[in-house]
Each structure stands twice: as structure tokens, then as C-alpha cells.
N, C-alpha and C positions, 0 to 999 in steps of 0.2 A: 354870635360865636359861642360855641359849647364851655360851660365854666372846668368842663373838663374830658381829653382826649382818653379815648377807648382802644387800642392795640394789643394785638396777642401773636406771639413769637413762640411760637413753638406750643407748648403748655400750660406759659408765662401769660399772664394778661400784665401791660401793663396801662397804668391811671395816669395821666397825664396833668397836672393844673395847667391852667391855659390860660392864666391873663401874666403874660409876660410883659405886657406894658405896664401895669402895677407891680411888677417883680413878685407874682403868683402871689399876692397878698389875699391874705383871706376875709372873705363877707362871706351874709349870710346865704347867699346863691352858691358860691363856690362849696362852702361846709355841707350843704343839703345836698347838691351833686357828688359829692366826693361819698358821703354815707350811704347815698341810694347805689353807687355803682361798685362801694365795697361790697353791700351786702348782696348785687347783683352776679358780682364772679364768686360768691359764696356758693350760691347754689349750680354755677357748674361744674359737672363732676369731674369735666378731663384736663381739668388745671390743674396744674403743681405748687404755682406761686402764685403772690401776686406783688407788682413791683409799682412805687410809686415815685414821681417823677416831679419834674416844674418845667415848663418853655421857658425858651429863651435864656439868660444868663446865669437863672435863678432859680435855688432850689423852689423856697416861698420865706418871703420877709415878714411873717406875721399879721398882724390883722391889719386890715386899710384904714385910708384914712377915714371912711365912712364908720367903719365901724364903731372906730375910736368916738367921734362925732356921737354916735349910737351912747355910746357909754356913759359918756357927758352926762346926758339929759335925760338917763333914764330914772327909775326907781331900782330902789333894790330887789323889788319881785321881778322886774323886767331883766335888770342886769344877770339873777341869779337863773332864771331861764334861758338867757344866750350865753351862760354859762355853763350852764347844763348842756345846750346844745351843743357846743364844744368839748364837753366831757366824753357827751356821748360815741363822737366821733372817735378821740383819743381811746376810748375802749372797745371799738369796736375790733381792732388785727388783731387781740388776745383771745376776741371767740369767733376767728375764722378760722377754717377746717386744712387753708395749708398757711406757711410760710407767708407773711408780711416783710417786703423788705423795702426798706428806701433807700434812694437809687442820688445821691447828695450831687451835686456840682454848684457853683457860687456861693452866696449865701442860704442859710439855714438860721433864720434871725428868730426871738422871742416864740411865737407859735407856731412858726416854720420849725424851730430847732425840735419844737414841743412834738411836733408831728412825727418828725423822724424817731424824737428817743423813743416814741408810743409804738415802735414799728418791733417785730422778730426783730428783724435784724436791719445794722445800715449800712452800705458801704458808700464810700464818697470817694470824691475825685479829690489827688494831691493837693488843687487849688483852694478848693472849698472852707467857705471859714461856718465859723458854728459860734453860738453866743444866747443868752436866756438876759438881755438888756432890759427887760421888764422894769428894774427896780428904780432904771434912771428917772424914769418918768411918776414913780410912786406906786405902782403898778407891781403884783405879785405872780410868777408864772406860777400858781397853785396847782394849777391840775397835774401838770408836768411831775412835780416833786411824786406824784405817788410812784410815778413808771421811774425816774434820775436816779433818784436813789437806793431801789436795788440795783441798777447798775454800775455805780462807782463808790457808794458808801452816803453817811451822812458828812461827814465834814469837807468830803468834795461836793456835793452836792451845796452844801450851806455857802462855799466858797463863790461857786458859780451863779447862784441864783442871788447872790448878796451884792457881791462887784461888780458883776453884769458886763464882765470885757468877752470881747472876740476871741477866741481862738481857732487852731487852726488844726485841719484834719489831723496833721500826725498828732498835735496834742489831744483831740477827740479819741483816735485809738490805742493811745497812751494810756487813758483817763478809761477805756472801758466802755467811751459812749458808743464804739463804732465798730466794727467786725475787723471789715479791712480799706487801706487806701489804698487806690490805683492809679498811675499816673494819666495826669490829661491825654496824653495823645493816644493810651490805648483804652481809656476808659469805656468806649461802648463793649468792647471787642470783649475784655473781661469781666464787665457785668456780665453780660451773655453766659460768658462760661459758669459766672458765679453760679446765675440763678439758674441754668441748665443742668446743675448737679441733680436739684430735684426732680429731675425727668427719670435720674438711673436709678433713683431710691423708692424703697417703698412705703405708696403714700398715707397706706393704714401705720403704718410704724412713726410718720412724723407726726400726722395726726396727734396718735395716741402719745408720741411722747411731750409735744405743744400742751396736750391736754394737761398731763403729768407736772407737767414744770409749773404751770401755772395755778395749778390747784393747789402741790403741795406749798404753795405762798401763803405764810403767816401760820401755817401747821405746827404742833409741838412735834419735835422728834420720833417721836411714837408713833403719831398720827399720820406722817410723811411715810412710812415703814410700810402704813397697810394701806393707804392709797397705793405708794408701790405695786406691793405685792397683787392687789386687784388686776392695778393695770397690767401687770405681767401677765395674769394668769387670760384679760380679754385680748392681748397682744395674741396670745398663742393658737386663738380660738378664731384667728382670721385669716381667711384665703390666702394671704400673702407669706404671712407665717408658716401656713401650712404647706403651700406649695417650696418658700424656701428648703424647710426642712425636709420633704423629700427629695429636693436635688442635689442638696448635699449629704444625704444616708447615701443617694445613687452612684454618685461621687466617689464617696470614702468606699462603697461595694466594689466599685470598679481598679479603684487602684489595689486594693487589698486580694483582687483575682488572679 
């Protein structure tokens, strides 16, 4: 059985994990498929998104039990390599070329949660809970904190990853972690519409502005200003840009006749 499903809806690919009898728990099979077939719809050009998914009840509950098992006995050069390998992944939807989104229903536990914060963007279903329970066990969600907390601050962030309780979608989109909630019974239906936005946009513009948000991260003031202003001046300088701009001069000619 594939450690993970491959579908494309329109423009969308989306990535499926596929051991819903483990509740999409992550080992090192699953982590090395999931990285080879991000960086796989990287290089197609006529995608817009890409959306990441779980079978069966669950988003993904975090690492299995094997992996756990892994951890035990390993060394700390060993540990810090399948820790690297998991960073790896977590970094990878910051340097793809569209939209990262995850697509939440059930749980979204400890590395599962970790997966989805690392994503653009998440949207979940009303049901869905969310939680970083690392700590219970002695256990740090390290990697996570770099992507958490520019999203909701330090002291929520310190909150969540210290107490390690469950919450629940609307407190995720309350807290910042999550775009938006959509109820169960219509949730395929407006995923669909979410991630088909970026069918009607244009893809040089999110590109570049993806590029934009992420760069100017950890910038001084100054420094954010003229990344800007580059980016503006290579936004302008591409066919999309260019073509908008002449159908709205065409536009504004036509009604001013």
C-alpha cells in the first residue's frame, strides 16, 4: 500500500498519507514519501496548490509507535539525523513555488499538528482537534516552535507547547494557527472552493509574494523595505503583470471613449 496517495483536481494536487490504520502516524517510509512527492509537484508547472491530506478519521497523530521505539535506542548522532530528517520535511512548503495547504479533519496530534502549522496555510473541519502533547511524555516539539510562533506570538506559543492539551478548530482559528473552519458536512465541497481560488489568480504574483513573506523573516526594518521594493520592481517585469496591466489601460480606454 503506497505510504502516500497522489490526486489532482483541477490544478490542486493533492498528497494523501495513507496508513489510516495507524491514524496517518508518521515513520521513516511515510516522511521520505511525503518529501519525494512534495518536491515532485514542485516541478509541475500547471499546478496552483498543493493540498495535504490523512485517510480515514485522521489528519496524522504524530510519530508511531515504531518510531518512538527508534528513539529509545538510539544515539544522539542517530536521533539528531532523524531529526534533521523531519526538519527537513517541515521546510520544505516554504520553498515550493505555490501554496502549501493542509486540508485538517480528526486529529492533528504532536507531529501531525507540527505538519500542518509548517504548511501556507490550514484549513480544518469544525470536528478536528489539534494539540503539540510532546511534553507529556518528556518529549520537545522543537522543530515546530520555529514555524508556531510566528504565528500566534511567544507566550501562546510557550502556552501550547508547555501544557500540551487538545484543542479544538475554532480555538486553532482563534489562536491564528489555522485560516479557516468549515463545517463537517460541507467540508470537501469548500475545500474545493478554498484551494480553487488559486486557479483565478495569478501564479507569478503568489509565487513572488510567498517568496516575499518569507524572506523578509528576521529582516531589520530597512532591510524588509528593499527586499520589497526588488520584489516589486521583478513582479512587474512578468508576463502576468504585464498582460494585467494592459487589460486594464484597455479597460479604463474603453470606458473613458
Amino acid at each position: 500500500m503506497p505510504e502516500v496517495l497522489v490526486e489532482d483536481k483541477g490544478r490542486a494536487r493533492y498528497l494523501t498519507l495513507n496508513r489510516p490504520e495507524k491514524r496517518n502516524a508518521l515513520n521513516d517510509a511515510l516522511v521520505s514519501k511525503l518529501k519525494e512527492e512534495l518536491l515532485a509537484a514542485n516541478e509541475v508547472e500547471s499546478l496552483r496548490a498543493i493540498v495535504i491530506r490523512g485517510a480515514g478519521n485522521d489528519f496524522c497523530s504524530g510519530a508511531d509507535l515504531s518510531a518512538l521505539q527508534k528513539i529509545a535506542n538510539a544515539s544522539f548522532e542517530e536521533n539528531l539525523d532523524d531529526a534533521r530528517s523531519l526538519a527537513d520535511l517541515m521546510a520544505i512548503p516554504r520553498s515550493m513555488n505555490v501554496p502549501v495547504i493542509a486540508a485538517v479533519h480528526g486529529r492533528a496530534l504532536a507531529g501531525g499538528c507540527g505538519l500542518a502549522t509548517a504548511c501556507d496555510l490550514v484549513v480544518a473541519a469544525t470536528s478536528a482537534r489539534f494539540g503539540y502533547p510532546e511534553v507529556k511524555i518528556g518529549f520537545v516539539p522543537a522543530i515546530v516552535l520555529a514555524f508556531l510562533r510566528r504565528s500566534v506570538g511567544e507566550k501562546t506559543a510557550f502556552e501550547l507547547t508547555t501544557q500540551g492539551f487538545e484543542f479544538t478548530a475554532e480555538k486553532a482559528l482563534d489562536l491564528g494557527i489555522i485560516n479557516k473552519c468549515f463545517p463537517d458536512e460541507s467540508f470537501e465541497i469548500d475545500l474545493l472552493e478554498y484551494v480553487s481560488i488559486y486557479e483565478k489568480v495569478s501564479k507569478s504574483a503568489v509565487q513572488l509574494s510567498k517568496r516575499l513573506l518569507y524572506e523578509m523573516d528576521s529582516r531589520s526594518f530597512n532591510d524588509a523595505i528593499e527586499i520589497g521594493s526588488r520584489m516589486n520592481a521583478e513582479a512587474r517585469m512578468t508576463s502576468d503583470c504585464q498582460h494585467g496591466i494592459r487589460r486594464f489601460l484597455e479597460k479604463a480606454d474603453s470606458k473613458s471613449t
